[in-house]
TISEBA-592887 format. One line per 3 residues: their letters; for each residue y, x, z of N, C-alpha, C. Coordinates in steps of 0.1 Angstrom, whole numbers, plus 5000, padded with zeros to 4 digits. Layout:
A> Y,X,Z,Y,X,Z,Y,X,Z ~ ...
This chain:
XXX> 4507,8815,4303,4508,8828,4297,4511,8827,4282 ~ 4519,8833,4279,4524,8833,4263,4514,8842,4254 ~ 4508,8837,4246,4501,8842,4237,4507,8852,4225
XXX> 4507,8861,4223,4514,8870,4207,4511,8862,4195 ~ 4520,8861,4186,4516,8858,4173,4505,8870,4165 ~ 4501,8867,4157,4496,8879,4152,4494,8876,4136
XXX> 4496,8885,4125,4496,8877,4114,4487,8894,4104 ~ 4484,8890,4094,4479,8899,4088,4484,8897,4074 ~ 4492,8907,4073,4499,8914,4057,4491,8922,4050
XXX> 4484,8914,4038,4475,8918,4027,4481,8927,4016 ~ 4477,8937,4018,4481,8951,4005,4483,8944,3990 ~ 4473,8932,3984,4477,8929,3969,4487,8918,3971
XXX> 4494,8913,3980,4507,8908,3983,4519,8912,3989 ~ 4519,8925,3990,4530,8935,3993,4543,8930,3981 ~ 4552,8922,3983,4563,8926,3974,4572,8936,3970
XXX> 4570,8943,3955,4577,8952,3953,4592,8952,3946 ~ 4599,8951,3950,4614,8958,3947,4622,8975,3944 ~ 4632,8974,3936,4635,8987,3931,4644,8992,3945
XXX> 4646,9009,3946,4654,9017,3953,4669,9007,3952 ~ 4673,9012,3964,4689,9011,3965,4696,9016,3956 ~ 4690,9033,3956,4697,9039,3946,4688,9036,3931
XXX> 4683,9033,3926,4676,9028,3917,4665,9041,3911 ~ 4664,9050,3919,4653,9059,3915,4638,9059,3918 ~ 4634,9047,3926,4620,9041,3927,4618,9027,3929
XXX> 4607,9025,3931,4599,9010,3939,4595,9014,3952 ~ 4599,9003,3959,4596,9006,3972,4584,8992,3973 ~ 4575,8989,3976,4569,8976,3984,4565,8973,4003
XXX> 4577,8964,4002,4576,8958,4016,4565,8955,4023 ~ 4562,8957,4033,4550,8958,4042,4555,8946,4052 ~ 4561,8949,4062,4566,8940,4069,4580,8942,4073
XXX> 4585,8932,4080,4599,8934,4089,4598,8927,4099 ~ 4609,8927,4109,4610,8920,4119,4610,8906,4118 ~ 4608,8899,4129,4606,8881,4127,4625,8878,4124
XXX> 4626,8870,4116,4638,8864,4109,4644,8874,4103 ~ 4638,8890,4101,4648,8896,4092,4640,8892,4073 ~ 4650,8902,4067,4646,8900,4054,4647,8916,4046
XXX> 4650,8919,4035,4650,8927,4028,4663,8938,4027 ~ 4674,8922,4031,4687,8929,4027,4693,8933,4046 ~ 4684,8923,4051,4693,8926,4071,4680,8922,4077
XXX> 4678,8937,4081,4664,8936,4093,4668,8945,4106 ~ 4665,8940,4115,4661,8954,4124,4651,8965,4127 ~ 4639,8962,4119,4631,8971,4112,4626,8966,4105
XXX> 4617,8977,4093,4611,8974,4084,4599,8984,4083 ~ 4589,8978,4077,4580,8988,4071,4576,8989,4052 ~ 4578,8997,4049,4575,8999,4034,4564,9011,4029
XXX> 4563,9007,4017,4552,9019,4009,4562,9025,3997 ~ 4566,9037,3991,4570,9037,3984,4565,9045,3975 ~ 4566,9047,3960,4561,9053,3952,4574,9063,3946
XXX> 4568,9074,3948,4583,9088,3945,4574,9096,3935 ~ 4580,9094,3924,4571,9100,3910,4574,9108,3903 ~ 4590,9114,3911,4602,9125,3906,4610,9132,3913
XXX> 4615,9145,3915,4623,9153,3924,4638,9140,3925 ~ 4646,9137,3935,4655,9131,3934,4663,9127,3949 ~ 4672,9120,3953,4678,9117,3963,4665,9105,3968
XXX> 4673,9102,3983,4666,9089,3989,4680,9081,3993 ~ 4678,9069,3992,4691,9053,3994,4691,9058,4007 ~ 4704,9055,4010,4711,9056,4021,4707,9049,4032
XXX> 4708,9043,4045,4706,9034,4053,4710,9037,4065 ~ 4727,9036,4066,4736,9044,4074,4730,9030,4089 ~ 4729,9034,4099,4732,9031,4113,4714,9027,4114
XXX> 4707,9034,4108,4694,9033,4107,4687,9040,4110 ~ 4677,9042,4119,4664,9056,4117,4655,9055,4109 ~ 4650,9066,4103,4642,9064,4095,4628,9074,4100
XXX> 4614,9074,4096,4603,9077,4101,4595,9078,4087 ~ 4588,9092,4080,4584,9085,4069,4577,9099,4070 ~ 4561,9093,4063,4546,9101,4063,4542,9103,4048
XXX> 4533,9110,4043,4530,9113,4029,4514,9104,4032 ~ 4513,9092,4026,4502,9087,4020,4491,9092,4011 ~ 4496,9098,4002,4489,9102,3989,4496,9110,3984
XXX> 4489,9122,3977,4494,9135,3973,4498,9144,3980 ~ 4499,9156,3976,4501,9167,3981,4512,9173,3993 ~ 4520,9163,3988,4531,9165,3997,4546,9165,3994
XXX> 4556,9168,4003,4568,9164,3998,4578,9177,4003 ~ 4587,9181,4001,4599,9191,4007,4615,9182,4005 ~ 4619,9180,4020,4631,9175,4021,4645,9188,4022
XXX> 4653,9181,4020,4663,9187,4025,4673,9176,4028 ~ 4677,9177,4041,4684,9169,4047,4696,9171,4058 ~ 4713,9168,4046,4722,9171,4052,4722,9187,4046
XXX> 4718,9190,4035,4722,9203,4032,4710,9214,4039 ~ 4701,9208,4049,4690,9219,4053,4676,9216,4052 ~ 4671,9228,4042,4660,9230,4037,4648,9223,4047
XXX> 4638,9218,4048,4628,9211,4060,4616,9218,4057 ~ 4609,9218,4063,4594,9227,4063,4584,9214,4052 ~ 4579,9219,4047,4570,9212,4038,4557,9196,4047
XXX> 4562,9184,4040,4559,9176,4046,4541,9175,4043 ~ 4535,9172,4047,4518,9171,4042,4519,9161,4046 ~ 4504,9154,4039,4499,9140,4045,4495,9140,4056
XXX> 4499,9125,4061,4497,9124,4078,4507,9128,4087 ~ 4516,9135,4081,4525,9142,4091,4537,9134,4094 ~ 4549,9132,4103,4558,9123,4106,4569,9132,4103
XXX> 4580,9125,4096,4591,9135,4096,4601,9122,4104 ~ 4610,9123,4110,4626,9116,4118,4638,9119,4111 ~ 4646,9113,4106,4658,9115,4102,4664,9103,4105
XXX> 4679,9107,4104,4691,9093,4102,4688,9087,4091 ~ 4689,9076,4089,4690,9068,4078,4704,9074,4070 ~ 4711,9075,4074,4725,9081,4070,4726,9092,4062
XXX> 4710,9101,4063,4715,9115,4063,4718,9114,4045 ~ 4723,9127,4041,4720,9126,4025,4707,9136,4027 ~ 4697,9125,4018,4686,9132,4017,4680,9137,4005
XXX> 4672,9147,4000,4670,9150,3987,4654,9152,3987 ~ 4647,9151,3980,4635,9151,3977,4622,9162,3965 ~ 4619,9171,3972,4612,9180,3958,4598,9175,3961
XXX> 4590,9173,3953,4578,9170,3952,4567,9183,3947 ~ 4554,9182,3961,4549,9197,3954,4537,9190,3952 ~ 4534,9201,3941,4520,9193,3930,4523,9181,3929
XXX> 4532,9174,3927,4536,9159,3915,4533,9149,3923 ~ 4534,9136,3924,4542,9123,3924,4532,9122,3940 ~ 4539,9114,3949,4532,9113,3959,4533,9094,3961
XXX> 4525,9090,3973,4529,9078,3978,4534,9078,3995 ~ 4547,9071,4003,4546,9075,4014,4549,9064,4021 ~ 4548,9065,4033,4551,9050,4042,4563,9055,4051
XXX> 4571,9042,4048,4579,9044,4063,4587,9033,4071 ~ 4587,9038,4082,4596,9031,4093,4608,9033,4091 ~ 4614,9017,4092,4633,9020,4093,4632,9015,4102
XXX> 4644,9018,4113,4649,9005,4124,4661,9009,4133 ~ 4668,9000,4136,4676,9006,4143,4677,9007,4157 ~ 4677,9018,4159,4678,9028,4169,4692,9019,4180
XXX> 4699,9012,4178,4708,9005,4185,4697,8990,4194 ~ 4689,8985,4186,4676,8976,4191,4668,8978,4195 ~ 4663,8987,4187,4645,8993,4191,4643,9008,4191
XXX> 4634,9008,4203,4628,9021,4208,4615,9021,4198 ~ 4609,9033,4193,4599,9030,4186,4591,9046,4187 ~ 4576,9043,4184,4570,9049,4183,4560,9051,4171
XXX> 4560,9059,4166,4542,9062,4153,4536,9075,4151 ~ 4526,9074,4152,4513,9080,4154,4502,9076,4147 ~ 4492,9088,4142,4481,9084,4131,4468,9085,4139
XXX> 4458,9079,4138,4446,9076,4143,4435,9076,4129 ~ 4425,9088,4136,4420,9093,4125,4406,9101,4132 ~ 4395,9101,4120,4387,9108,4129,4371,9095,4131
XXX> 4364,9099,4134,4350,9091,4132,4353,9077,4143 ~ 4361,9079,4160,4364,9066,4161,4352,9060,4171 ~ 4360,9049,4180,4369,9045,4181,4378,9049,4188
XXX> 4390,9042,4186,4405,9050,4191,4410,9039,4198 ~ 4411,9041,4207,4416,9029,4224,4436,9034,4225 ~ 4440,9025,4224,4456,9028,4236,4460,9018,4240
XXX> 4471,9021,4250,4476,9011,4255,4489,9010,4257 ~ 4493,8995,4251,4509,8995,4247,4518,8982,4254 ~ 4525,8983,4258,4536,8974,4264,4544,8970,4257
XXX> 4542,8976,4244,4555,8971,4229,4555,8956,4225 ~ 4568,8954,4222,4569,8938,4221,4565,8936,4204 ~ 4562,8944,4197,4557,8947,4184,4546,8954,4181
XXX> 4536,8953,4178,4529,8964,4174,4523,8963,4162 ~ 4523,8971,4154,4516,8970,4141,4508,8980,4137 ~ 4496,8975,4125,4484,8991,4118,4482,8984,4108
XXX> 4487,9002,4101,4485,9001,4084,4473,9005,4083 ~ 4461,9001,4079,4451,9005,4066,4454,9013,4061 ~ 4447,9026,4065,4452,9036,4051,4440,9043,4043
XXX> 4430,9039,4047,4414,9040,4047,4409,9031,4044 ~ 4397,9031,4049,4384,9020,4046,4387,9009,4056 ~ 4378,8998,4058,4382,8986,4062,4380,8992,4081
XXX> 4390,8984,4087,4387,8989,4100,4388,8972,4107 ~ 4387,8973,4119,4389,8963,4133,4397,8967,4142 ~ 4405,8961,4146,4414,8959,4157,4411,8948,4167
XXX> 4405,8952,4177,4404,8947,4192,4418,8944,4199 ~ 4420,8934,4202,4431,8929,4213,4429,8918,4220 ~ 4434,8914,4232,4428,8900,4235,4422,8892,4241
XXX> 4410,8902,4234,4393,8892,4240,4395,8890,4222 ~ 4398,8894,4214,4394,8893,4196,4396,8902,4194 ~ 4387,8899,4179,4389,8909,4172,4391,8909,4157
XXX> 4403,8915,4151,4408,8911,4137,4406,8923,4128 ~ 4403,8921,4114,4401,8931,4105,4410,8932,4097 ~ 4412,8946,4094,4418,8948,4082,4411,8953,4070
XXX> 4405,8947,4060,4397,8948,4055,4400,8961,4042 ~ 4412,8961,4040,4413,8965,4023,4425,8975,4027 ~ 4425,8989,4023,4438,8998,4020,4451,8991,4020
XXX> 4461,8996,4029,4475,8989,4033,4475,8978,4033 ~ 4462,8973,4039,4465,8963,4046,4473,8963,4061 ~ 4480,8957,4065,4491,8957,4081,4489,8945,4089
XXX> 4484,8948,4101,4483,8939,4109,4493,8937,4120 ~ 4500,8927,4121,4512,8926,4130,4511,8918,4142 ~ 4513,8921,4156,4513,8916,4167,4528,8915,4176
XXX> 4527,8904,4176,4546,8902,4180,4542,8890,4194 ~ 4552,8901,4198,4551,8888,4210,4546,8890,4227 ~ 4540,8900,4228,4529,8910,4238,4535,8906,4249
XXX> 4530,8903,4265,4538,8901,4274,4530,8914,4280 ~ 4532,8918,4288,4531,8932,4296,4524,8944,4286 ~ 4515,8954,4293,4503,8959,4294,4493,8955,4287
XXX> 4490,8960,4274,4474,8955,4263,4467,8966,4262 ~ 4458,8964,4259,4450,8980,4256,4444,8969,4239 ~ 4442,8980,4232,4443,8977,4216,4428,8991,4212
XXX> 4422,8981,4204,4405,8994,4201,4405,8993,4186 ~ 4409,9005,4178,4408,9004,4166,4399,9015,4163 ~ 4386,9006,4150,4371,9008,4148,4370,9010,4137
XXX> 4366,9020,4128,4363,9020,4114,4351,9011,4111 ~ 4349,9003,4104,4339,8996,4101,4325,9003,4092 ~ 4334,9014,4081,4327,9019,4069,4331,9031,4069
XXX> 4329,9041,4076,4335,9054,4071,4342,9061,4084 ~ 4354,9068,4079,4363,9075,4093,4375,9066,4093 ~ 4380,9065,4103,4396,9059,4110,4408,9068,4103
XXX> 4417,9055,4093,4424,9063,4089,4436,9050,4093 ~ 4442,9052,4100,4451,9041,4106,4469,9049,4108 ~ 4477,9042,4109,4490,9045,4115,4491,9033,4122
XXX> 4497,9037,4137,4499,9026,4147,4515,9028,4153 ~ 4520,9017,4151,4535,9012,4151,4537,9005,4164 ~ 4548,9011,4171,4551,9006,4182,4567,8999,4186
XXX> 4574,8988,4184,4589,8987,4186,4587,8978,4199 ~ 4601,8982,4205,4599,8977,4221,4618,8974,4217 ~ 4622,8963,4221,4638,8962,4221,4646,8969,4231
XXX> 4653,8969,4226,4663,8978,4238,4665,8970,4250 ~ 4668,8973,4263,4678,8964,4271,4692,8966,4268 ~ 4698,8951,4268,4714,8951,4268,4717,8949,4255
């Protein structure tokens, strides 16, 4: 039986780099095994948006992106106005789209998924709430951001913590059917849970 790798991405080792278009910092979370910064087939990032402005492009890409911190955000994308983004909430777009960004009540922080939609099937969903939170995933990827207090992730017959805010625990490798138990340790469950499955063909 093949075992998953599993590795754990510490929040004060996040590397940060500037926007494509040069109007923020984004810091990398993770990516796929052998991608990198410049060619992945997915990625996870945190970025810091501290001003009304466009978002970089990332034509043949999906993109997936939640409001972390602050009040919130209002897109327009492709020329149409979007209903006001709150924290926790998931918005979908093309990577492609032209997107523009207004910020309500001032500078936010937000997370997101890129990947391509030609590779990987994908799923994210926030888990939240006093806890614990059980599912069960068949994804050849799975990953959970820290977005709270220290929590535990059950898998296996172990159990691995994420001790510190964005912190990301990554499990690669999964052969069928897992069932996965994430526990707040200190407080309420404040998690995002990442699912990529490769395409066939």
């Amino acid at each position: 039986m093949k075992h998953p790798r599993i590795h754990l991405y510490r929040a004060e080792a996040h590397p940060r780099m500037p926007w494509r278009n040069g109007g923020g910092t984004t810091q990398e979370v993770a990516c796929n095994p052998g991608g990198s910064t410049a060619a992945f087939d997915w990625r996870l990032s945190i970025a810091d948006v501290g001003q009304d402005g466009g978002f970089s492009a990332f034509a043949g890409y999906q993109r997936i992106i939640t409001v972390l911190e602050g009040q919130g955000i209002e897109l327009t994308v492709d020329g149409r106005r979007q209903a006001p983004l709150a924290p926790r909430r998931a918005y979908a777009f093309s990577g492609g789209a032209q997107v523009e960004c207004c910020l309500i009540g001032g500078p936010i922080r937000d997370f997101n998924l890129i990947y391509s939609p030609a590779r990987y099937d994908a799923r994210l969903q926030w888990a939240a709430g006093a806890g614990p939170w059980t599912f069960h995933s068949s994804a050849r990827s799975v990953l959970v951001l820290n977005a709270g207090a220290a929590l535990s992730l059950a898998a296996g017959g172990a159990e691995h913590a994420l001790p510190s805010r964005y912190d990301c625990l990554h499990i690669e490798g999964q052969d069928g059917l897992a069932e996965y138990r994430l526990a707040a340790v200190d407080g309420a469950l404040d998690a995002c849970v990442i699912e990529l499955s490769p395409r066939a063909g």
